[in-house]
Structures are given as C-alpha cells and as structure tokens.
C-alpha positions as CSV (number, residue, x, y, z in Angstrom):
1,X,148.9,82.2,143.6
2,X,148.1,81.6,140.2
3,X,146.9,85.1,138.9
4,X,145.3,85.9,135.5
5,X,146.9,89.3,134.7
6,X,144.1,91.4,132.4
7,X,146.0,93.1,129.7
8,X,144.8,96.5,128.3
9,X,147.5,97.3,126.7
10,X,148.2,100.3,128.6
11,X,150.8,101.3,130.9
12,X,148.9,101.1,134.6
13,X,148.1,97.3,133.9
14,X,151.6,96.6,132.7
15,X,152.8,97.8,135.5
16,X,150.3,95.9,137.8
17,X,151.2,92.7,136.1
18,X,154.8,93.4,136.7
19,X,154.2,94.2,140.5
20,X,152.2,90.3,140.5
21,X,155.2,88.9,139.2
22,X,157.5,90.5,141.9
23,X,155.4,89.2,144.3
24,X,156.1,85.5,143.8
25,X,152.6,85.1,141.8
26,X,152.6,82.1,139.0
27,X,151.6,85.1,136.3
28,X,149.6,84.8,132.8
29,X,148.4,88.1,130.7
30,X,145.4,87.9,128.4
31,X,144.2,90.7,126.3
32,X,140.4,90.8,126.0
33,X,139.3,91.4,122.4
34,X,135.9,93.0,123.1
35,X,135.1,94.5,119.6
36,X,134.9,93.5,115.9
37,X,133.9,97.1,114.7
38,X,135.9,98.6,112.1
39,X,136.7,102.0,114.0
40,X,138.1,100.7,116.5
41,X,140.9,98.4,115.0
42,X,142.2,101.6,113.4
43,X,145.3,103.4,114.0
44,X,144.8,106.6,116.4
45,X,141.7,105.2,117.8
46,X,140.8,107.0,121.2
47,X,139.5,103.5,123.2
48,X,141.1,100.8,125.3
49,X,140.8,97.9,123.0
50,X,142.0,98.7,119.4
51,X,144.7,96.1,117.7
52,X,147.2,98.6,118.8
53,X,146.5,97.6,122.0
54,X,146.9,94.3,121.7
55,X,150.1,94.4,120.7
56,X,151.3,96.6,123.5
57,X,150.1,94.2,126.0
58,X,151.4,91.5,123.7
59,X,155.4,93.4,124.0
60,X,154.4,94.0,127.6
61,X,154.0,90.7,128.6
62,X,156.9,89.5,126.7
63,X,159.4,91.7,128.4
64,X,157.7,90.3,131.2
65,X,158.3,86.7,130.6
66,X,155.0,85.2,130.8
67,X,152.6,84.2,128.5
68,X,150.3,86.0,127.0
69,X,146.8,85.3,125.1
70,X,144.1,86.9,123.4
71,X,140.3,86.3,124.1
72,X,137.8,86.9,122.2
73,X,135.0,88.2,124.1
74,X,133.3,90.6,121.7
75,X,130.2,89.1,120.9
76,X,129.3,89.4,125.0
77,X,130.7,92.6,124.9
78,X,128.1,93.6,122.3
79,X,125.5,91.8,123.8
80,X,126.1,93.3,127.4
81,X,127.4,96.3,127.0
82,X,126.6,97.4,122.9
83,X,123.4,96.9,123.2
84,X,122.5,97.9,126.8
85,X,124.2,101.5,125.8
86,X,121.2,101.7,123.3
87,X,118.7,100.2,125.4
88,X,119.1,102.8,127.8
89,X,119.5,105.7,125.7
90,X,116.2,104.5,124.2
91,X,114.6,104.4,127.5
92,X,115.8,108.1,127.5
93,X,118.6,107.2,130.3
94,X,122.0,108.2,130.5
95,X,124.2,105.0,130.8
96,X,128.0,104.4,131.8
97,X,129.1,101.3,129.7
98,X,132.7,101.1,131.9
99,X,130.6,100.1,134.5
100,X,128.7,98.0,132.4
101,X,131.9,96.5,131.0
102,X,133.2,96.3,134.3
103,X,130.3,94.8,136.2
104,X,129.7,92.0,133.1
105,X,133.1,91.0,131.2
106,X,135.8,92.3,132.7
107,X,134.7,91.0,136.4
108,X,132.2,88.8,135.4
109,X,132.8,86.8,132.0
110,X,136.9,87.0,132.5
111,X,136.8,86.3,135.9
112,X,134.2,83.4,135.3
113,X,136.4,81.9,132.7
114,X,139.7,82.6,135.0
115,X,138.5,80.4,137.7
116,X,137.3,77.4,135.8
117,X,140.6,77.4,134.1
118,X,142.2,77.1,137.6
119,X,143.2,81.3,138.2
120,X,143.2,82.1,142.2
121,X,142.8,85.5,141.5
122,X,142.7,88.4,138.8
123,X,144.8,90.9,138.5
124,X,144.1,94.5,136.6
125,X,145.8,98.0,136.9
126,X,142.7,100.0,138.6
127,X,143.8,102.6,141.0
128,X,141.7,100.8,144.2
129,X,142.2,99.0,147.1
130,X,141.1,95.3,149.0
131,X,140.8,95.5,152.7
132,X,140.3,92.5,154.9
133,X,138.5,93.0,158.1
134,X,138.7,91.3,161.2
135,X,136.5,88.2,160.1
136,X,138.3,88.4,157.2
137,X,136.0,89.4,154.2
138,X,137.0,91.7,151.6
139,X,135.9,95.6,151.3
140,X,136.7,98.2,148.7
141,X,138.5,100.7,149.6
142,X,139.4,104.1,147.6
143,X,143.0,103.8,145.9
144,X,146.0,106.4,147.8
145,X,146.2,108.7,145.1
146,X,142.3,110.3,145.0
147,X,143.3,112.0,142.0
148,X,143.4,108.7,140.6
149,X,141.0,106.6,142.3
150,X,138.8,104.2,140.4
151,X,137.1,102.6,143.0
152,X,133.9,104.7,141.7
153,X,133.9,102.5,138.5
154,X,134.7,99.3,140.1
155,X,131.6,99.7,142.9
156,X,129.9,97.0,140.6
157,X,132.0,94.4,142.2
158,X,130.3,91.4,144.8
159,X,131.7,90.2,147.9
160,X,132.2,87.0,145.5
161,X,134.3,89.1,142.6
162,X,136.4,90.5,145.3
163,X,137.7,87.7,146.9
164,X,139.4,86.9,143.8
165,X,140.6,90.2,142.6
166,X,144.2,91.9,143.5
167,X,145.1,95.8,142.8
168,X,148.6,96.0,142.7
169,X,148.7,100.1,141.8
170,X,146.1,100.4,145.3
171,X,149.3,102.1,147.3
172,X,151.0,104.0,144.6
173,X,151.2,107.9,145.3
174,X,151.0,109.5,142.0
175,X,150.7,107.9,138.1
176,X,154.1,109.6,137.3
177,X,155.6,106.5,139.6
178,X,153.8,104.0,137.7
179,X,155.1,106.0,134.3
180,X,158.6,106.2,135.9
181,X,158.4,102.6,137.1
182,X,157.6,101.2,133.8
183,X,160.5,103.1,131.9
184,X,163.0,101.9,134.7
185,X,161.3,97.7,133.8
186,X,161.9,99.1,129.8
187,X,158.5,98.6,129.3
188,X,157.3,100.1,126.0
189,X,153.8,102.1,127.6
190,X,155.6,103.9,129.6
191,X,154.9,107.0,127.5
192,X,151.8,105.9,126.2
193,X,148.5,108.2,126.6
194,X,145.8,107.4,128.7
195,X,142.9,106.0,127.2
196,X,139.8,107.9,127.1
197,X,136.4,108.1,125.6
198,X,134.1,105.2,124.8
199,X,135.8,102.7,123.0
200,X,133.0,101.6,120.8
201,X,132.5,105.0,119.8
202,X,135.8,106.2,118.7
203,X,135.7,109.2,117.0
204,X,134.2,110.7,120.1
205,X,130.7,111.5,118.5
206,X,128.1,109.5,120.8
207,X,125.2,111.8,119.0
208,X,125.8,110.7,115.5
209,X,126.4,107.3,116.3
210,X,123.2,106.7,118.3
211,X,121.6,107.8,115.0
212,X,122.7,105.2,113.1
213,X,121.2,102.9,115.9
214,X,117.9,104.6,117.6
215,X,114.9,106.0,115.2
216,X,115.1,109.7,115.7
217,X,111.6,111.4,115.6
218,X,111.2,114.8,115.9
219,X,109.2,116.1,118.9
220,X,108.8,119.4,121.3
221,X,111.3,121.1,123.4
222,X,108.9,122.7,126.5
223,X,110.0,124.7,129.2
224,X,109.3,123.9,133.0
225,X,105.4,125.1,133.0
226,X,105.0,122.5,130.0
227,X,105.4,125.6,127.1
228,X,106.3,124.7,123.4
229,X,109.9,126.4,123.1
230,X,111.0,124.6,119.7
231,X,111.2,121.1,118.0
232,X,114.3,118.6,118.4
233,X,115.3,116.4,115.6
234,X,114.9,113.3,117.9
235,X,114.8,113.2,121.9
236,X,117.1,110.3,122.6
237,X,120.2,112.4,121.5
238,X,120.4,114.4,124.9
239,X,120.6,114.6,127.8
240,X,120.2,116.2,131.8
241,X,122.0,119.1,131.8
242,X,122.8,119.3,128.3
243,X,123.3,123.2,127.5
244,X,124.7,123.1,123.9
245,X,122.6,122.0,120.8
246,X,119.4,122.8,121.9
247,X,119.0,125.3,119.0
248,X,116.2,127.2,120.4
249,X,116.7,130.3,118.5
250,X,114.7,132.3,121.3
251,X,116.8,133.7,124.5
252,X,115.4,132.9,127.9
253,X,113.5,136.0,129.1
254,X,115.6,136.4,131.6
255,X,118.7,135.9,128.9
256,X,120.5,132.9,130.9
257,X,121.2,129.7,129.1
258,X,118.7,126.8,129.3
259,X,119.8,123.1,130.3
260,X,117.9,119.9,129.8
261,X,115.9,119.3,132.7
262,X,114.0,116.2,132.1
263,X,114.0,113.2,128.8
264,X,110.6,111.7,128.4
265,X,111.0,109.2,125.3
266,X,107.6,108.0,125.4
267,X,106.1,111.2,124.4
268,X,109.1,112.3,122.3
269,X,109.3,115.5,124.8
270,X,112.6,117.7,126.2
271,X,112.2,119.7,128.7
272,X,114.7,122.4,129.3
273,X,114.7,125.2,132.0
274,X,117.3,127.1,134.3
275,X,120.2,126.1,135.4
276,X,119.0,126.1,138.7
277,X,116.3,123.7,138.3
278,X,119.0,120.7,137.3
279,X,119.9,121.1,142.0
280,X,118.4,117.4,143.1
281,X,118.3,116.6,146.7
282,X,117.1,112.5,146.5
283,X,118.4,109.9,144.4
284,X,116.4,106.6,143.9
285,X,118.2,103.6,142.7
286,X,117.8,100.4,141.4
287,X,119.5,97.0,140.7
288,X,121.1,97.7,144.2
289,X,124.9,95.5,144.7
290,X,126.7,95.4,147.5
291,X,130.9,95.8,147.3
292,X,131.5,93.2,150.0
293,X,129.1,92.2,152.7
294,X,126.3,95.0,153.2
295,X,126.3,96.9,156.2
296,X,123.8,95.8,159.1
297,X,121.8,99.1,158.2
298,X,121.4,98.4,154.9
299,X,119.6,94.9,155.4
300,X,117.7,96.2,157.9
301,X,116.5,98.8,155.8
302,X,117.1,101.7,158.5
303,X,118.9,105.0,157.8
304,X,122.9,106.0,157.6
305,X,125.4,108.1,156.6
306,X,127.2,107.9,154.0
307,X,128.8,109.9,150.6
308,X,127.2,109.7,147.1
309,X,128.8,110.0,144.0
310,X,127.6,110.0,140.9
311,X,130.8,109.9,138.1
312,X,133.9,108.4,138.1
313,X,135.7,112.1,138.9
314,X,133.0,113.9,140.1
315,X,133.1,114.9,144.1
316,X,131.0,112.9,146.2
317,X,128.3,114.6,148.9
318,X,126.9,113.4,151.9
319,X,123.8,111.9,152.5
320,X,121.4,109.9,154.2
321,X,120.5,106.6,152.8
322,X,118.0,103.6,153.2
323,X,116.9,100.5,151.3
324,X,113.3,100.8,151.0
325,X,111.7,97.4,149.9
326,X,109.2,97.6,147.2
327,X,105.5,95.6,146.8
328,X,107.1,93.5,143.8
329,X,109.9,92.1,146.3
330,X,112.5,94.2,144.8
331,X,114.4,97.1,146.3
332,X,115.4,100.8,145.8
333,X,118.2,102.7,147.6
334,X,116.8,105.8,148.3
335,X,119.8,109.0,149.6
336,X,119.0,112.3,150.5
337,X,121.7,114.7,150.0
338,X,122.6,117.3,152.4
339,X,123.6,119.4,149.1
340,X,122.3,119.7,146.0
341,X,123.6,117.6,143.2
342,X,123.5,119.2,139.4
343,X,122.6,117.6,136.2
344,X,122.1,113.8,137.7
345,X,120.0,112.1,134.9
346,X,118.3,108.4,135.3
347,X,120.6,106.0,133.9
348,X,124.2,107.0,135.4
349,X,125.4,104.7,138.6
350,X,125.2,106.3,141.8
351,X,128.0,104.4,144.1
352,X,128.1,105.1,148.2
353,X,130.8,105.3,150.3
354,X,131.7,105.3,154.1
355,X,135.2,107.2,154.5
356,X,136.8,105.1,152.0
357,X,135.3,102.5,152.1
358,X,132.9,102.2,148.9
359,X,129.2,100.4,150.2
360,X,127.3,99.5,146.8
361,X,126.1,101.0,144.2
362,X,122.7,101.3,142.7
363,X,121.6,102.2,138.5
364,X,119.5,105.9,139.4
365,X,116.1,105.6,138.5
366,X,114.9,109.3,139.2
367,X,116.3,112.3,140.3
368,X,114.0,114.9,142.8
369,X,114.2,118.1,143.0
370,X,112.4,120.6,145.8
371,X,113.1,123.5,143.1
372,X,111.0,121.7,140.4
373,X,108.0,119.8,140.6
374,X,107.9,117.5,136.9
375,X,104.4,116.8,136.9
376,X,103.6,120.5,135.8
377,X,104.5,119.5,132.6
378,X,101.7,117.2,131.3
C-alpha cells in the first residue's frame, strides 16, 4: 500500500514507520507542524511538536530512505484544539486536547489530506491494535503491552478513520523492544525521552497560562451545604478533585483535606468537600462516536456490559451502559458503574470497552453521585 507514515519525531513512530517499510509498504513521513507559539520551538521544550522534533523525524526518515515533509497545520490546530482547551475550561470543564488533537488533525485533517493525495492508509506509532471481524470491518482493539496501551486516546476514531489506519507497535511486548529495535536500525531516538505534558503549554503551568487567556474573577469557595469557606482568585483555574491551592486557611472540622467537588462558572462558585464526596456511580456523555460499527445494543438503545475508563492510564471499571435518546434528536450515553469512580469532572472523555475491544467514546457531561446531592448548594 501506499502509507503516509506521521512523524513525531519520537522514537515509537520511527520505529512504526520502519516496521511499514519492512512490510513491503510504498512509505512517505510527514511531520505535522501544529504550533507557531514561541515556547514551544525552544530547546528543552516538554511537548511533541517543538523544531527539535522535526528534525528528529527529519534524520529518522532519512536513515530510513524515504521522504519526508513538513505540514503546516497549526492554524487548525489552534482553531480545534487551542481554542476548544479554553472553551471548555471556560465552560468550567476539564478537557483532554490529545483527544482533541487526535480526534480533529491527526485522524481527521492528516488523514483527510492523506487520502486525496492518493495514501491507502496512515501509519503512526500508538501502542493499539485493528481487528477484522468476520464481515470484515475494522475494531479497536487494546495494544499487547497494557502498560502501554493507547487505545484509550485513540477511542475518537470512526469505522471510516480506521479502515485507513495501520498500528505497526500493536504486537510489541514491552517499549524497551521498540528502544532496542531502534538502536539495532541506528536510528537516532532511540534514547530519546518520552514526550509528556501539553505541548502548547510547555512549561507545564496550565494555571498561569489559562490566565493569560480566560478573565479570572474572584468568587466564593462553599462547602457541600452551600457554606462560604473563602474566595478564589478566579473559578476556571481548577478543577474536580483538585486538593492543592485552595488556600482556605481554615481546617476541615473534622481536619481532613478538602477536594473540589463541583465548578459552576456561571456563578463564579467552587465547591469543595470530602474526599469522599468526589465517589460517582453514573456517567452521562455526550457527542457519542463509535470505534467501528456500534454494537446492536447500542442502536437499539437497550442495556450492556461493558468497562469505563476515564484517562489515558487510569483503570477502567465495569458498568452498565445505554444510549438514551434525547427530545432535541441528540443522544447521551448514560453507564452506571458497579464501583465508584473518584474525581471524574464534565469535560474529560469517557471511552468503553468490551474485553479489549474499545466500543466508543462519549465527552462526560455530568458526573452523579449517591453520596452528594448538588442541588443543596443554591
């Protein structure tokens, strides 16, 4: 096939691209240049798209042997994932741009652009897995090594997206291989840290750097009966289960640390409580996708089992899930754990699974509790 190798610049998607090339695929690497803000073309930045990146993937492809080119997707990249990170902490949500970046540019916009230029497929170094089934179509599968698995951030992906995408680290037992691999190809990663962080925000501080964006206005930190505890310097700077910067001065009277229970931006309120008051046992989400064909329960709107998980690393828990259709034709996937999730906060992507196999995923919308009932604070 001809295969569109996405260049990061690190050492997994090296690899990958390698592994395409082994496998008799007609093999071109692009590097996707997603941002034109300062802090992230410096040396030492902590993201996955600096200019030392670029050059990695650059040397990578050359020892390669196939071309290579550089795409300049950044001004998507700020409209679609930027500016939805704001948007949602405005909305006093909790986004994940990687699955924003994944879900709109890296398998959207590259992919788009790969198959009108003639690309069969894409190929990328995530640690996840395509399965055919009997008919034929294409599911997503968790990757061998769990410790690894990405599958969780990739859950974005259509039936559409996925006939076109190929996984070549899927099988691979351990990321020492792939490091151990890619010193044996004399590929120049192969020592190279893992990226990390957000790559727009490079020094790490989210907090300050939402300042510069949202209006801060101080407002009330209550408790979970509605009582006036302290002010905050501006209520889009936190988040569920936040336990550090709350700077309440007073103890709890029972002398336990308080969390963040609850963000309402509208009335510029926080509402903070006991760690045991952050346990939710339904999840509602919205903007539902399905990774491959959805099941036969799912569009008939009944119940089933399944696992949800709700961060790229975090453990997933069984539940029991529906899709319950809504009076303005749209529809909410709606699971009820078996046990208690902590600190789940409207905004992050909740993404269900059967066995391996990864369903959909849905943006959560709220978070319920039996422990708490929200509406006691007015």
């Amino acid at each position: 096939m001809k295969v569109l190798a996405a260049m990061s610049g690190g050492v997994d998607s090296a690899v990958a691209a390698a592994r395409a090339v082994d496998a008799g695929h007609d093999v071109v690497g692009v590097h996707l240049a997603l941002s034109r803000m300062p802090g992230t073309l410096r040396t030492g930045s902590r993201g996955c798209c600096t200019v030392e990146d670029s050059n990695d993937a650059w040397r990578a492809c050359d020892k390669l042997g196939i071309p290579y080119y550089v795409w300049d997707f950044s001004e998507r990249f700020k409209e679609d994932v930027v500016d939805d990170f704001i948007a949602e902490y405005e909305a006093g949500r909790t986004p994940n741009p990687c699955m924003r970046c994944n879900e709109r540019i890296k398998f959207a916009a590259l992919l788009e652009k790969a198959i009108a230029l003639g690309f069969d497929a894409v190929c990328t170094g995530h640690y996840a897995k395509v399965i055919r089934d009997e008919a034929g179509n294409p599911e997503l599968h968790r990757a061998a090594d769990w410790a690894k698995d990405q599958s969780y951030v990739l859950g974005v992906l259509t039936h559409q997206q996925l006939e076109h995408c190929i996984f070549p680290l899927a099988d691979t037992p351990s990321k020492a291989e792939v490091r151990a691999e890619a010193e044996a190809r004399g590929l120049s990663v192969a020592k190279k840290p893992d990226s990390h962080d957000i790559c727009f925000i490079p020094d790490g501080d989210t907090r300050g750097w939402l300042a510069e964006r949202i209006d801060m206005t101080p407002g009330e930190i209550v408790d979970a009966e509605g009582k006036s505890l302290g002010k905050h310097e501006g209520a889009h700077a936190f988040t569920v289960g936040q336990r550090k910067g709350l700077k309440l001065g007073t103890p709890a009277s029972d002398g336990k640390p308080r969390f963040v229970l609850e963000i309402r931006p509208k009335e510029n309120k926080v509402i903070v409580g006991p760690e045991a008051l952050l346990a939710v046992d339904e999840l509602r989400g919205i903007r539902i996708s399905w990774a491959g064909l959805p099941i036969a329960e799912a569009e008939a709107g009944t119940e089933f089992d399944c696992m949800a998980q709700v961060r790229a690393h975090g453990d997933p828990v069984d539940a029991r899930a529906r899709v319950e259709a809504q009076v303005d034709g749209s529809n909410v996937l709606v699971a009820t754990l078996i046990e208690p999730m902590r600190g789940v906060a409207p905004g992050q992507t909740m993404v269900i699974y059967q066995g391996t196999r990864v369903l959909g995923q849905a943006t959560i919308d709220s978070a319920r509790s039996t422990a708490w009932d929200p509406s006691l604070v007015s």
